[in-house]
N, C-alpha and C positions, 0 to 999 in steps of 0.2 A: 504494500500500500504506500502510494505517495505519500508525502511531507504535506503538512498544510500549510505550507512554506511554498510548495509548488503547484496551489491552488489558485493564488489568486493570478490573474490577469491586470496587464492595464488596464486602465479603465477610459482610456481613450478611443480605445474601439474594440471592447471584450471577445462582440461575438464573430466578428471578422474570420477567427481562422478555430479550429476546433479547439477542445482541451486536450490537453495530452493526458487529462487525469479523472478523465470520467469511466473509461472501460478498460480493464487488461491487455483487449485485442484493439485499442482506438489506433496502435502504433502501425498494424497491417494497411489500416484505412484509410491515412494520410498522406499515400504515393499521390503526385500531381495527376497519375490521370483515374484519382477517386473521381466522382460528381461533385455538382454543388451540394447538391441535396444530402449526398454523405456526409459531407465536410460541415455543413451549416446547422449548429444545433446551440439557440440560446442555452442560456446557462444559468439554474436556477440556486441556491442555498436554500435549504430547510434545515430549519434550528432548533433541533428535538425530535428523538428515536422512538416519540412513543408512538400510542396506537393513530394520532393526528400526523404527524411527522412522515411517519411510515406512508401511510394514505397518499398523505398529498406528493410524493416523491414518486408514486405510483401510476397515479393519474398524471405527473406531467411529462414523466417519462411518455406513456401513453401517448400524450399528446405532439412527441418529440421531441422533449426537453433533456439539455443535459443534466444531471444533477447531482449534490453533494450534501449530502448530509453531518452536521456537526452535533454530535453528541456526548454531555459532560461526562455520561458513565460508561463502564468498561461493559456494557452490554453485560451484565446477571441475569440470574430469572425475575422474568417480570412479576412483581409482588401484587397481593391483591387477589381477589376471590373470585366470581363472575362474573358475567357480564351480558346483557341484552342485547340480542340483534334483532329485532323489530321488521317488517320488509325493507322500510326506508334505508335501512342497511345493507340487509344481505340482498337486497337487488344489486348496491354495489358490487359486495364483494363478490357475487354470481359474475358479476361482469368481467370482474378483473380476472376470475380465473382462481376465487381462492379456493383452497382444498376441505370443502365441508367433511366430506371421509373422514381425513386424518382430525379434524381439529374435535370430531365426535359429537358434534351440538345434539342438545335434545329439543326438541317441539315446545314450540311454549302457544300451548293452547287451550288455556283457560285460564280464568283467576277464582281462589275463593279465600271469603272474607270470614272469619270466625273470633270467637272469643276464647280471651288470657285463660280466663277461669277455669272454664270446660271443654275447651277445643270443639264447642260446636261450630259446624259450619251455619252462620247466617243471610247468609247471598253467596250467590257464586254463578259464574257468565260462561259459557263454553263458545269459544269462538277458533274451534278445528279448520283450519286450509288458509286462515289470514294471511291474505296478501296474494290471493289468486286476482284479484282485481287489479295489482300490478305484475301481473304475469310471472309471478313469483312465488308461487302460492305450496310449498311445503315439502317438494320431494329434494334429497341431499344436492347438493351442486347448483337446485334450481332459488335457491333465496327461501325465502317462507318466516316463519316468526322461531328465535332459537333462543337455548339460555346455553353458554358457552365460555369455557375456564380463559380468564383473561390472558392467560398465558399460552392456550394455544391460540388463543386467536391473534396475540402478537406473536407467536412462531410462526403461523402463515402467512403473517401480513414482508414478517421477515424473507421468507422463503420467496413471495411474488418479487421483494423488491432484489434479490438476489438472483434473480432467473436469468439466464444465458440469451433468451430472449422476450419478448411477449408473445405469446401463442397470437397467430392470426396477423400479426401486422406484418406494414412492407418492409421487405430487407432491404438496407440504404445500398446495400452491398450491390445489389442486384440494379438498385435503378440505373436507367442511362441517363438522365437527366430531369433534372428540378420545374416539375409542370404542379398546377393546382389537382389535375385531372388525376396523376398516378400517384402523386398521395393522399388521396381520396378512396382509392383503392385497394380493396380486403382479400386476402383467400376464400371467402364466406364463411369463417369462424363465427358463429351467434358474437352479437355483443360486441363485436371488435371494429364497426363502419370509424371509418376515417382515422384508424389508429395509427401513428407512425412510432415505430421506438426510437427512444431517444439515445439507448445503451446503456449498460450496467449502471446502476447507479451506487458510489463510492460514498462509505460511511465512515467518516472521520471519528474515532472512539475516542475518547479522553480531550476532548477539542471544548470547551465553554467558553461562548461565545459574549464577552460582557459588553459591546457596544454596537451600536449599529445605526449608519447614516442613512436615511430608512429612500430623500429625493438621489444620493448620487449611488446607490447601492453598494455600500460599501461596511463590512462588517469586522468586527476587531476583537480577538482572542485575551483570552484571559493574561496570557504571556504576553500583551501587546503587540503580535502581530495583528495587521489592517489588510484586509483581502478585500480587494476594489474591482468591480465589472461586472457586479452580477446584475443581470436582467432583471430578474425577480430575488424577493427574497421571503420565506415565509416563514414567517412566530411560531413557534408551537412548541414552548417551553414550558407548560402547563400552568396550572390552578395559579402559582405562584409566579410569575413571569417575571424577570428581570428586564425583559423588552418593550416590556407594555409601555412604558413611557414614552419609546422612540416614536412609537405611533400615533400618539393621542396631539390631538392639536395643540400647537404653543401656548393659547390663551388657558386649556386646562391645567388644573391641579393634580400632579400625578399620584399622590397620598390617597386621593380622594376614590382612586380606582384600584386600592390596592385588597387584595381579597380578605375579607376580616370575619374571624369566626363567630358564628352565631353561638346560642345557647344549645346550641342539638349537638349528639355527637352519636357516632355509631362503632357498634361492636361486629367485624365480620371474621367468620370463622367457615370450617370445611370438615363436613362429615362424611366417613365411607357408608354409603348406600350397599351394603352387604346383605347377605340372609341372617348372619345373626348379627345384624347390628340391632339395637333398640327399636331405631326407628322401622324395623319389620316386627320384630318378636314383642314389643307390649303392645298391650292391647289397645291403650287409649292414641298409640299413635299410626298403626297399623293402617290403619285404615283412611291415613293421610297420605301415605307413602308408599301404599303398595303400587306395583306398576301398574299400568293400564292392562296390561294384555292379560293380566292375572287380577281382574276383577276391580282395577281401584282406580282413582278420577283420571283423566283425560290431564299429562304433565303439563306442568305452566306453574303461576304465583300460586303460596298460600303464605294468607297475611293472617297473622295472629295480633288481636289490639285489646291492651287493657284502656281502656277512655279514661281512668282514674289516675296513672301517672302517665298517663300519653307514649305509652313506650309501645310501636310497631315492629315487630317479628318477621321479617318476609323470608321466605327459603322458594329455590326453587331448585329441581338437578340438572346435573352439566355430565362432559364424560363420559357419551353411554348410558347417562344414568347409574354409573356407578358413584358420584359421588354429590352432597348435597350441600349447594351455597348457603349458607344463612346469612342475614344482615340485621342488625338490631338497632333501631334508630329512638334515641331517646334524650332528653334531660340531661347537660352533662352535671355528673353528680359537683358539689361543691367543694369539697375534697378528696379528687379523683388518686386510686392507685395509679401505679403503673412503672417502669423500669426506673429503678435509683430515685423512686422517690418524684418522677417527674412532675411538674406544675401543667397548669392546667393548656398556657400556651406552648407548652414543649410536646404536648401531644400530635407527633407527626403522623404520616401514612404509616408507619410499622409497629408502632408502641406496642408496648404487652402490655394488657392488661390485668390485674390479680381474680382470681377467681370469685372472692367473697364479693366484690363491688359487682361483678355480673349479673352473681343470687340477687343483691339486694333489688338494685335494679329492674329483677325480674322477679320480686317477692308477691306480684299478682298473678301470677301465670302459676299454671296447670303442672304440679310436679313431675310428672312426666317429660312437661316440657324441660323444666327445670332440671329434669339428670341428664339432660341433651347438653347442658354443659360442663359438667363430668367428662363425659366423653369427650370433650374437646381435647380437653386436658390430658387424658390417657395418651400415652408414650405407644402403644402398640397402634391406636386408632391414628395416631399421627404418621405414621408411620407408612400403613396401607394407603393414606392417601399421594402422600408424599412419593412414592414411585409410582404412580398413575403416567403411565404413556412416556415415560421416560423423561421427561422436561420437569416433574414436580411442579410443586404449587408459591413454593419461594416462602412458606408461613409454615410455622408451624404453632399448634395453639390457639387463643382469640386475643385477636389487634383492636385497635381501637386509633381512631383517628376523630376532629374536630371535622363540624362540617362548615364551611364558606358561605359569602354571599358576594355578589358585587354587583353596584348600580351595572347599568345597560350601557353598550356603548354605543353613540349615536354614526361610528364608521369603523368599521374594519381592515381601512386601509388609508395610506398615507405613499405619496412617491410612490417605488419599484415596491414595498413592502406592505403583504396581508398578514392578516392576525388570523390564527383556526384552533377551531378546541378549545378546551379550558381554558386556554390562556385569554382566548376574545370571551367567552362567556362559561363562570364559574356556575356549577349546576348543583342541587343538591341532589340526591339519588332517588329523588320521591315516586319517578316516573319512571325512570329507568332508561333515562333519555337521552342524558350526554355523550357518550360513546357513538349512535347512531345519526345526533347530529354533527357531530366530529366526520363521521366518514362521509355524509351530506355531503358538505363542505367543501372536504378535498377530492370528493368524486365530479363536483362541479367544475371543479377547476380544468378537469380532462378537455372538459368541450369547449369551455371560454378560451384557452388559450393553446389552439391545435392553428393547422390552417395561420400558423406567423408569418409575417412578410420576412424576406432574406433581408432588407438595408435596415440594418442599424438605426438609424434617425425615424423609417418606420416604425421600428423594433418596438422604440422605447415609446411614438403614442398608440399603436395599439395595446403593452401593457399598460398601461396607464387609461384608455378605452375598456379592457377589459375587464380591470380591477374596480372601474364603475358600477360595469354591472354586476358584478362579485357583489360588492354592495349589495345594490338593489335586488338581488335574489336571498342574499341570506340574512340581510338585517333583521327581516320580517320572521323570516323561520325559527333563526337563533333563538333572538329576542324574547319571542313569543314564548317558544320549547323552556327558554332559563324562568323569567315569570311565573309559568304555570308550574314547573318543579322546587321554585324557590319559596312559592306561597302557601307547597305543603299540601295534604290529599282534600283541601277546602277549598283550594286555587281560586275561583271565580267567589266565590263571597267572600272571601278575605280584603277588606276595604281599599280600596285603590288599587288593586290588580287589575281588575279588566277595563279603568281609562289608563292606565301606563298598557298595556296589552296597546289600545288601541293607538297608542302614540308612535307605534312601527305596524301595526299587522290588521290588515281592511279585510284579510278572510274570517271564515265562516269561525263562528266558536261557539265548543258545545253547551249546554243549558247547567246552570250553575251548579245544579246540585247532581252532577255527572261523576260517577263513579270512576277513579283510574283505571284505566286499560277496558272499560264498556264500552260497547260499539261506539257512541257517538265523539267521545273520547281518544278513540283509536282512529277513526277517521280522520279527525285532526292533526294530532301531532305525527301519525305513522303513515296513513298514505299519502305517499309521497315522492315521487317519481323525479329524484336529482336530474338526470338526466335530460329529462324530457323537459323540463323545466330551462336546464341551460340551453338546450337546443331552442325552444321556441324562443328567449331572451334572444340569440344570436341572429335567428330570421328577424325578429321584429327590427333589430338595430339596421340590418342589410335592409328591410324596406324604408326604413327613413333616412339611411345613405343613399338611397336609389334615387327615393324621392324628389332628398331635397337635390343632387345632379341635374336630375329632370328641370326642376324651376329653374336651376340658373342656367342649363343651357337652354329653357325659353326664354328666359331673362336676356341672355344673350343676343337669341334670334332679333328679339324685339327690337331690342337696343341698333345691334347693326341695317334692321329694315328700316327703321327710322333717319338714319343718319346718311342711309343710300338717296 
């Protein structure tokens, strides 16, 4: 792997001649008589390996971009329990080509609601095939609704962004020359119309990036190297961003946008889904847990709520079904345990939590429930989860982290430079939503910024053209998604949520007193067709370039009939 020494470019005309340090084989492809088309590939920086980072380095590749990724950690296992993919997601990842097989998602299609006390179920919604209306609708490879170990799902995001090439797009290798018409053109791989690759895409490990010139695209290393020319550059250094400020306009206050913990905090942990685990062999949970095909609900949410200390329980399985996420979202106690004693803002993403503060926490809930943290705690049960598919879980135990809030941001972008993911909009987990608008996001980006002009001085206003309508398609969606998960499972009657809602979002919103994840609820925030979305933005912009052409060359006519 190159130096990040031997990444940056002038910056007096970066994309001019290729990188030498985007792909291993770039060095075979730089004989004079490559193409243009070979030879010419903006160049993009993404600043953050997580599951946003990943994304958008995927999509722009796609779109045939070169690109580099800088990353502060030395790639670990990604920590952290499961995670939702909704259609609005896995239509992306379907598209990209990720590997549902290996990563083992289970079906998330139903939800039910019960209580602390007695673990009855009191509602519950079966909604089997979600997301066949975006043609996505449940079988492996094809998208559908999934619950899925956050860690395979950044092992495949890792895998696509590693791949030798993208399935289905043109080989630069092969063209004979740089036309609109033959990069436009697919093998007829599903999914892949107007894909060009842009070549391997180089991840810079141990690389943090503390600065960044957001108008001349220019970024600068912890070690005070300054890497100058890139085209684009995109944020996505998560919940806590050290960049956010590059972006926010001069007149803001950048304190004022920094992510700040509310009074919630949540306990997440990881049980084996066995035959003799508990959750099969007692009786009062059995029957929450047993699989579908053997008699028991249709997989997806079950939320367990005491209403008296406000503490929610949600679990769902991941793995096959071999192993079962929990997430416990509550009150953070006033004198919280946790490693050496820590305070209550030192509770990061990994803290351990003590055993007794969980019980108490959870002193309304249904004993049964209450030996499901026992088992956390067991060194054998950690154990079987922990070599699951060979990649482990990165946890072992119950963690506990603080949850965020942060005002709205009224642009997510500035110059060459977008913001995506946590870092543009801090979620809380109520909905199970950030993650799937994170890959919204960077799956948009594929289509807004394919189809570049080769001249440089084009180069840089079409990004700048496109990062408009970046904007304009995700301000609304973000926006909306962070509001309704940040106002908690009351969202719309929680006072001044839905005039701030309507202050970025003129769609449709379901009726107040709308259950998470019920249909009308799910229509909203999950169907949703990134894609299709960026596609129709990119015609509407081509008919009002056409457009306004048309008037001034009648403007023209006019003028010169007059003066004849």
């Amino acid at each position: 792997m190159s130096s990040a020494l031997d990444v940056g470019q002038p910056k007096t005309s970066p994309s001019a001649a290729p990188s030498s340090t985007t792909s291993p084989t770039s060095s075979s492809s730089s004989s004079s008589s490559s193409s243009s088309i070979q030879n010419y590939r903006p160049r993009a920086a993404i600043l953050g390996a997580g599951i946003s980072g990943l994304s958008a380095s995927i999509s722009l590749r796609r779109a045939g971009w070169s690109c580099t990724i800088f990353e502060r950690s030395l790639f670990s296992n990604e920590t952290g329990a499961a995670i939702t993919l909704p259609p609005n997601a896995s239509l992306c990842l379907a598209r990209w080509g990720f590997d549902f097989d290996k990563a083992e998602p289970v079906p998330n299609w139903s939800i039910r609601f019960a209580r602390a006390d007695t673990l009855e179920v009191v509602k519950s919604e079966e909604y089997k095939g979600f997301g066949e209306d975006l043609g996505v609708g449940g079988e492996k490879g094809h998208g559908g609704s999934w619950g899925v170990h956050r860690a395979d799902l950044h092992w495949g995001l890792r895998e696509l962004v590693g791949a030798q090439r993208v399935k289905g797009a043109i080989s630069r290798s092969t063209c004979k020359e740089k036309t609109r018409e033959t990069e436009g053109k697919v093998d007829g791989e599903h999914g892949t119309e107007g894909v060009v690759d842009g070549g391997m895409v180089e991840i810079q490990l141990g690389k943090e990036v503390a600065g960044l010139d957001c108008e001349e695209g220019v970024i600068e290393l912890k070690d005070g190297t300054s890497l100058e020319g890139w085209d684009l550059v995109v944020i996505a250094d998560g919940a806590h961003s050290k960049l956010l400020p590059s972006i926010l306009p001069s007149s803001s206050t950048p304190s004022a946008y920094q992510a700040q913990p509310t009074s919630r905090s949540i306990y997440r942990f990881l049980l084996p889904l066995t035959p003799s685990s508990p959750l099969l062999t007692n009786p009062s949970l059995r029957p929450h847990f047993l699989p579908h095909s053997r008699g028991g609900p249709l997989p997806g949410f079950l939320s367990w709520h005491d209403p008296i200390r406000d503490v929610l329980w949600v679990s769902y399985p991941c793995r096959g079904g071999r192993v079962l996420n929990n997430a416990i979202v509550h009150d953070t106690p006033s004198q919280p345990s946790g490693e050496a004693g820590e305070s209550v803002p030192g509770r990061g993403w990994s803290t351990a939590v003590g055993r007794e503060e969980v019980l108490q926490v959870l002193s309304g809930f249904h004993e049964a429930a209450r030996g499901l943290v026992d088992l956390a705690y067991e060194e054998e049960g950690e154990e079987k989860v922990e070599e699951e598919n060979g990649r482990g879980t990165g946890e072992k135990g119950i963690k506990v982290h603080h949850l965020f809030k942060r005002p709205a941001l009224n642009s997510f972008v500035r110059g060459k430079a977008v913001v995506i993911g946590d870092a543009a909009h801090v979620m809380m987990p109520t909905h199970a939503a950030g993650g799937a608008i994170a890959i919204e996001s960077a799956a948009t980006m594929e289509v807004l910024f394919r189809d570049f002009p080769s001249d440089p001085p084009q180069l840089e206003e079409f990004v700048k053209r496109r990062l408009k309508l970046f904007d304009q398609l995700r301000i609304p969606r973000c926006n909306l998604t962070m509001l309704a998960s940040n106002a908690g499972p009351k969202w719309l009657n929680v006072k001044g949520v839905e005039e701030e809602a309507r202050r970025y979002s003129k769609g449709p919103l379901p009726h107040k007193d709308t259950l998470p994840w019920t249909k009308e609820f799910r229509q909203v925030l999950f169907c949703y067709d990134a894609f299709e979305a960026a596609e129709a933005a990119v015609r509407k912009e081509g008919r009002v370039a056409v457009g306004a052409a048309s008037r001034s060359e009648a403007m023209g006519s006019e003028v010169k009939a007059g003066n004849m």
